[in-house]
C-alpha positions as CSV (number, residue, x, y, z in Angstrom):
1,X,138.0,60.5,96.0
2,X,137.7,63.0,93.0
3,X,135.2,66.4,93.9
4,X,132.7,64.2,91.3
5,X,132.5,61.6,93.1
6,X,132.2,63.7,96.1
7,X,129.0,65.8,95.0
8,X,127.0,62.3,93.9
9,X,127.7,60.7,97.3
10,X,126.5,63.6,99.3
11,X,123.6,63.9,96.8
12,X,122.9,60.0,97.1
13,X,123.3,60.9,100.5
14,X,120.4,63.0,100.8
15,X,118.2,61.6,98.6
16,X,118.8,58.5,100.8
17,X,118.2,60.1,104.5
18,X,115.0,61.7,103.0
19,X,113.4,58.0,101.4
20,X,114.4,56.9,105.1
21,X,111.8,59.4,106.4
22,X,109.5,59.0,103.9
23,X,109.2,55.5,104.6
24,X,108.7,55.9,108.5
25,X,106.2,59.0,108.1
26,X,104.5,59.2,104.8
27,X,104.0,55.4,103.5
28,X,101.2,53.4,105.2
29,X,101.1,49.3,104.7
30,X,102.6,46.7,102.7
31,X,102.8,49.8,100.1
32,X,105.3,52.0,102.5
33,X,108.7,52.0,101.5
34,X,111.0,50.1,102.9
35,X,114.2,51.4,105.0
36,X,117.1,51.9,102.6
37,X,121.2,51.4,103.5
38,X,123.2,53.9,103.4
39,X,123.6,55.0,100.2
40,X,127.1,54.6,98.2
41,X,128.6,56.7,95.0
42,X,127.3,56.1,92.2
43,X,127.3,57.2,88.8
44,X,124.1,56.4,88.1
45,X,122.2,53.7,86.3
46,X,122.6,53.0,82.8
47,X,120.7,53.1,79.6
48,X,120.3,49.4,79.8
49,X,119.5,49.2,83.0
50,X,116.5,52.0,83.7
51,X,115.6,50.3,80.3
52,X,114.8,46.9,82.1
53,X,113.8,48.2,85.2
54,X,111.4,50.3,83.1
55,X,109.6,46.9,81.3
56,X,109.1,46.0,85.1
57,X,107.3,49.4,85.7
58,X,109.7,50.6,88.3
59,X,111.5,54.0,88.7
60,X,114.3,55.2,90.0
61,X,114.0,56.9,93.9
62,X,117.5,57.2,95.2
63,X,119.8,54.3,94.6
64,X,116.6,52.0,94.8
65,X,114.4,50.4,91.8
66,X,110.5,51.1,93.2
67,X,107.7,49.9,91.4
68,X,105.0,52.9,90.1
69,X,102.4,51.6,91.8
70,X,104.2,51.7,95.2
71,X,105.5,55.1,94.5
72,X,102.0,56.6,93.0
73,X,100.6,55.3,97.0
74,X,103.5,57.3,98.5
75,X,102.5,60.1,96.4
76,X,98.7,59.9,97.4
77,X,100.1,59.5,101.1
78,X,101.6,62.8,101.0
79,X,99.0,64.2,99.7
80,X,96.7,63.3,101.9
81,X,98.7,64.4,104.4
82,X,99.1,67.5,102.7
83,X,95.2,68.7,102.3
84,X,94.4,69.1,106.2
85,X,97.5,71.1,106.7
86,X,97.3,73.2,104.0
87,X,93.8,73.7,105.0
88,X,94.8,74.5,108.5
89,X,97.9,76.9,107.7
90,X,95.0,78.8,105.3
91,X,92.6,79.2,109.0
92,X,95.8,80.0,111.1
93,X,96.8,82.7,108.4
94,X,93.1,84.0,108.4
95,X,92.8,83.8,112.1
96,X,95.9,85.8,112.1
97,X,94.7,88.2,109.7
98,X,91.5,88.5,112.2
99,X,93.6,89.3,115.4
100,X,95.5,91.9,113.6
101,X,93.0,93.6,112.1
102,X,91.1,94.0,115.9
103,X,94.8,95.2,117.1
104,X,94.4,97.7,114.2
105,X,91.0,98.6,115.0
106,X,91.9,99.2,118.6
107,X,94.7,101.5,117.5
108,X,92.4,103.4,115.3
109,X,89.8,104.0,118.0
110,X,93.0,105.2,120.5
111,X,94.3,107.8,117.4
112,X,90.8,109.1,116.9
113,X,90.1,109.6,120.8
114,X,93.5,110.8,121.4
115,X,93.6,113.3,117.8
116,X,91.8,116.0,119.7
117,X,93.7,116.0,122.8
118,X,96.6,115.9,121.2
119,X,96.0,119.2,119.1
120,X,94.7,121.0,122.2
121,X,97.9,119.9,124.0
122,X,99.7,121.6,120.8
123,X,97.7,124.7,120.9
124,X,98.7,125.1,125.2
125,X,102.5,124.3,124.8
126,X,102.6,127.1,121.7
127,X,100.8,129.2,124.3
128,X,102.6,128.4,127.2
129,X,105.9,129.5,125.1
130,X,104.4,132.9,124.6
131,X,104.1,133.1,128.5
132,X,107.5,132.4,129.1
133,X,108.9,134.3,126.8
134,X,106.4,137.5,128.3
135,X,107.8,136.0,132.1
136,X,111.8,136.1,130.8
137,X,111.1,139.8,129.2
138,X,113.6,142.3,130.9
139,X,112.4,145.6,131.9
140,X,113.5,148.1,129.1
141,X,116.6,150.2,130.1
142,X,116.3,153.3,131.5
143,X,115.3,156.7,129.2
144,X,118.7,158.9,128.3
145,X,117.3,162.0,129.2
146,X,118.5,165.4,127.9
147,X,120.7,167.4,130.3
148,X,119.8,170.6,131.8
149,X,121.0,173.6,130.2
150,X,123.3,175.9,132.2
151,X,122.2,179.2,133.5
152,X,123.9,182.5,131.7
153,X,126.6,183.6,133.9
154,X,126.4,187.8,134.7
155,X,130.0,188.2,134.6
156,X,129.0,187.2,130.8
157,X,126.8,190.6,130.4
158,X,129.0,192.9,131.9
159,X,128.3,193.2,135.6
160,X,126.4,191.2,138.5
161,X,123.1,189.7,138.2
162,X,121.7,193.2,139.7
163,X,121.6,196.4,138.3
164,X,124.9,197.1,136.4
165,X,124.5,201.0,135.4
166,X,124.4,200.1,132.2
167,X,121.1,199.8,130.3
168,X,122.0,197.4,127.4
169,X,124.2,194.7,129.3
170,X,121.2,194.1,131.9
171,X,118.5,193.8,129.0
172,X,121.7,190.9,127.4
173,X,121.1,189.4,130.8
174,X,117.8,189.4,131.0
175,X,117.3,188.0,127.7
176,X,119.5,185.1,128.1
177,X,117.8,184.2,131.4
178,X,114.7,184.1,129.1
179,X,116.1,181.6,126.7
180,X,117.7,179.6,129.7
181,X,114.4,179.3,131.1
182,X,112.7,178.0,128.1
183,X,115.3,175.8,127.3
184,X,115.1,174.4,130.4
185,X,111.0,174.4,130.7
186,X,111.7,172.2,127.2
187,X,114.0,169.5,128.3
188,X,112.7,169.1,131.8
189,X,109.0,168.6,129.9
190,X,110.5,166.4,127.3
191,X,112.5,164.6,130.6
192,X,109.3,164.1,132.0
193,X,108.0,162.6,128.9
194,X,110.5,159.9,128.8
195,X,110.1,159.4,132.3
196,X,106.4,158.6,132.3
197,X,107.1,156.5,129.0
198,X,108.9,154.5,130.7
199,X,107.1,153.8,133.7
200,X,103.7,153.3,131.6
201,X,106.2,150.2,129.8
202,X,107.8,148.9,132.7
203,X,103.9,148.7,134.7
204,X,102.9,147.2,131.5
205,X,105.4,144.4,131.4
206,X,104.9,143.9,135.7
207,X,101.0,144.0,134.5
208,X,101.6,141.1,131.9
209,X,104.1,138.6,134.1
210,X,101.7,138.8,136.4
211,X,98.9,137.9,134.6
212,X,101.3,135.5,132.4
213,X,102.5,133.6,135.7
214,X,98.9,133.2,136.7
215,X,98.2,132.2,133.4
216,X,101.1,129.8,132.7
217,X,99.8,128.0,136.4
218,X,96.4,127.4,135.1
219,X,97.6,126.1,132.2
220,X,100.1,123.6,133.5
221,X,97.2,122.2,135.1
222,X,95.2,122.0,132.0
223,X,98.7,120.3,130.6
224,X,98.8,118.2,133.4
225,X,95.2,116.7,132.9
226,X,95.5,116.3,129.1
227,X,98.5,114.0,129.8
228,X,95.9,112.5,132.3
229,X,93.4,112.0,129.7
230,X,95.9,110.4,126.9
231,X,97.5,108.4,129.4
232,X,94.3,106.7,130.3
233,X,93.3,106.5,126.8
234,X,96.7,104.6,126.4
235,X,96.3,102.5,128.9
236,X,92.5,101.1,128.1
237,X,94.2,100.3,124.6
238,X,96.8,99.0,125.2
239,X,95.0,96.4,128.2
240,X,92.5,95.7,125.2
241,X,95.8,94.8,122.7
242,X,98.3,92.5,125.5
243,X,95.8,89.8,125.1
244,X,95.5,89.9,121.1
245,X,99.3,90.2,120.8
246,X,99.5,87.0,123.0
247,X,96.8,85.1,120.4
248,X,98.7,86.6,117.5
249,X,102.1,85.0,119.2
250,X,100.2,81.8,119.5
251,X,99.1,82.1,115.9
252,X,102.2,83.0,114.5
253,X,104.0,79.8,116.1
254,X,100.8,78.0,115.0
255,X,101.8,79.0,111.3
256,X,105.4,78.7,111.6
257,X,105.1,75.0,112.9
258,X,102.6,74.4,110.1
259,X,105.0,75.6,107.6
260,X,108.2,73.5,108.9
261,X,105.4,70.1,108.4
262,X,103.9,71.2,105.2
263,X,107.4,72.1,103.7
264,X,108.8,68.3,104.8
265,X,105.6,67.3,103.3
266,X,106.3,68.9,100.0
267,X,110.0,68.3,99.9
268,X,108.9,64.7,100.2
269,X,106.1,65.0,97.5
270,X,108.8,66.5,95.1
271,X,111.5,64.0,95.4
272,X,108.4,60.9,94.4
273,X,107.3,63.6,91.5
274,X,111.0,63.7,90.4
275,X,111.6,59.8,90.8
276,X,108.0,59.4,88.6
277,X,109.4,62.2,86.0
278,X,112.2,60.2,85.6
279,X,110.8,57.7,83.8
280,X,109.3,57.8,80.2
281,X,105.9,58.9,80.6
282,X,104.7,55.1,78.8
283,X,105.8,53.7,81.7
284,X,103.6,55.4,84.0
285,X,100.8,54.7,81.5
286,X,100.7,50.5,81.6
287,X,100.9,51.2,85.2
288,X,97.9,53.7,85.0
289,X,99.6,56.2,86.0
290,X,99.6,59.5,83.9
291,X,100.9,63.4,85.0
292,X,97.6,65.7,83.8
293,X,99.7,69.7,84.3
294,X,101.1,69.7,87.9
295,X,99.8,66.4,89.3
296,X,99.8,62.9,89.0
297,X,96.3,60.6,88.5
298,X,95.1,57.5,87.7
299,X,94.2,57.6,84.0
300,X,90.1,55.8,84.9
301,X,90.3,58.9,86.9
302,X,91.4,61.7,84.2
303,X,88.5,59.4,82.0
304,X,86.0,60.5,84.5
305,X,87.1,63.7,85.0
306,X,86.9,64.4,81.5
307,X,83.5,62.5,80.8
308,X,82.4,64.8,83.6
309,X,83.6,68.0,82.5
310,X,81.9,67.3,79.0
311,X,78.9,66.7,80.9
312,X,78.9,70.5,82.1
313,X,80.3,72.2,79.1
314,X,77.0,70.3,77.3
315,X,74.6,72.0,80.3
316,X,76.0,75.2,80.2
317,X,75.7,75.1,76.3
318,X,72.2,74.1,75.9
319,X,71.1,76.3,78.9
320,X,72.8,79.5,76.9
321,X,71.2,78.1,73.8
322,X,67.6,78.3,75.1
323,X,68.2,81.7,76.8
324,X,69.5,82.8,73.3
325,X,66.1,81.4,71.9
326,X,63.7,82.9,74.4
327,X,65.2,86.3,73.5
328,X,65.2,85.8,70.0
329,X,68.3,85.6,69.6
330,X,71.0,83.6,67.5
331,X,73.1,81.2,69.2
332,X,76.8,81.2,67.6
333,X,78.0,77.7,66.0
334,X,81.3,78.9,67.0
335,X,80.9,78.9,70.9
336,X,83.6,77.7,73.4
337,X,83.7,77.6,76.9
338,X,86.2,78.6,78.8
339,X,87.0,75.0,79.8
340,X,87.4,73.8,76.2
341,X,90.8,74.5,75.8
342,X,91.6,72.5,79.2
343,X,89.8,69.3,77.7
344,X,90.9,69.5,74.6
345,X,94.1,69.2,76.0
346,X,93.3,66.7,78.0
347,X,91.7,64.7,75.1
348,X,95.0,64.6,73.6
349,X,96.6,63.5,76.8
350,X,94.2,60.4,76.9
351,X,94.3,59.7,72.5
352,X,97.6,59.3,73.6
353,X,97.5,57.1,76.4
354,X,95.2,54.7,74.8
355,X,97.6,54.7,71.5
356,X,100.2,54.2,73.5
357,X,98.4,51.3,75.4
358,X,97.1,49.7,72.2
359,X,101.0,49.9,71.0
360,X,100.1,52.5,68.3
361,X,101.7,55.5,70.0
């Protein structure tokens, strides 16, 4: 079998298994399709043929001849079929739309309750660094204090720390003791100096652990009963959202399974809009059958609909006409509404039909 011949059986194929369901689901009466065989490959009817069939107002739907009037009923089936759940997918989306936007109002009240906890929770843990970082603080090292100076040696002056018989080597002595002892009297003050400087920093930083260590308890409490506070926030939240996310499941399985049927549905409805489509649009007419933009009608009906319409446009027209005359003002000849272009269209549709019908088209 050539890849051709391949592609049209599977497509016969399909078109086939989906008439099959359409009859069983969709068609109601002596107007429901019947069960078609399996379909075979084909290459499609010719010229001739759909020309015939066409005289008998029948189209084409699969590998079967239907007559319009059967077909337009299958396409009125699906449609009303189609209304409710398209009507019912719309409430299932809104009443999704409902439960999310109470899940979303329930979040917003547990951010704005929370918000304030949260930053005083900030403001503790940046303080609570600062105490550890006073409790890990080492003691500064000890001060390098100056050394001593040595005391002048005698021997140095001539003689013995006494009286050496000589006048000028005991006032050498004596001098050098002097200097020794202010030298000394200066470092052992300046010793001192360092010494109490560094006691006055090492009581300081005992002073501060200890206050930082009673601190840092006090506010681990404080830590510990903001936690408390968010997790209770957190908890009435989320026992007010567990059942809302269980409706929202519900709903959103609600809207998936009213998808799967309303896509079938229109899968359905666009195989009988392609099997009318196929055929010129005359033969739909001396069925009374015409396609007005995306749907199919019965042409009393498109009448009626644009009898009515005219109806309307007139109202609207004379009621702005009188307005315009109560407030003294003139009405323009030219006026249009809005709808005009819509039925003048549809005008043409229907000067057609009726040519068409009265074999002048």
């Amino acid at each position: 079998m050539s890849r051709l011949k391949v592609v049209r059986w599977v497509g016969a194929l399909c078109l086939g298994g989906a008439l099959a369901i359409l009859a069983r689901g969709t068609a109601r009466g002596e107007d429901a399709l019947p069960p078609l065989p399996e379909p075979q490959a084909s290459a499609g009817p010719s010229e001739a043929e759909s020309q015939a069939h066409w005289a008998k107002g029948e189209v084409r739907y699969a590998d079967r001849w239907v007559p319009v009037s059967q077909m337009y009923n299958n396409y009125l089936n699906v449609q009303k079929q189609l209304e409710p759940l398209l009507e019912e997918g719309k409430a299932a989306r809104q009443k999704d739309y409902e439960i999310g936007r109470q899940i979303s109002a329930v979040r917003s009240d547990q951010k704005i309750k929370r918000a304030p906890l949260y930053r005083q929770r900030s403001e503790d843990q940046a303080r609570r660094a600062q105490l550890e970082k006073i409790l890990s603080a080492q003691p500064p090292p000890p001060p390098r204090y100056q050394p001593e100076p040595t005391p002048p040696s005698s021997s140095s002056y001539g003689g013995s720390s006494g009286y050496s018989g000589g006048y000028g080597g005991n006032t050498g002595y004596q001098n050098a003791q002097q200097r020794y002892q202010q030298e000394l009297n200066r470092v052992r003050a300046a010793n001192n100096r360092l010494k109490q400087e560094y006691q006055k920093q090492v009581n300081d930083l005992n002073a501060a652990q200890a206050k930082a260590k009673t601190d840092l308890a006090d506010l681990d409490k404080q830590l510990a009963d903001i936690t408390k506070q968010i997790d209770a926030i957190d908890k009435e939240a989320d026992d007010k959202v567990a059942p809302l996310i269980e409706q929202r499941k519900a709903a959103s399985d609600e809207i998936n399974g009213l998808r799967s049927k309303t896509a079938a549905l229109i899968n359905q409805r666009t195989l009988i809009e392609k099997s009318l489509d196929s055929a010129p649009p005359e033969v739909l007419w001396r069925c009374g059958i015409a396609r007005w933009e995306d749907a199919f009608y019965k042409v009393p009906d498109l009448e009626k609909k644009y009898a009515d319409t005219e109806v309307e446009i007139a109202k609207v027209r004379e009621d702005m006409k009188a307005a315009a005359e109560k407030a003294g003002r003139e009405f323009p000849q030219d006026w249009r509404h809005p709808w005009q272009d819509r039925q003048d269209n549809l005008k043409a549709l229907l000067d057609r039909i009726h040519a068409s019908l009265a074999g002048k088209g």
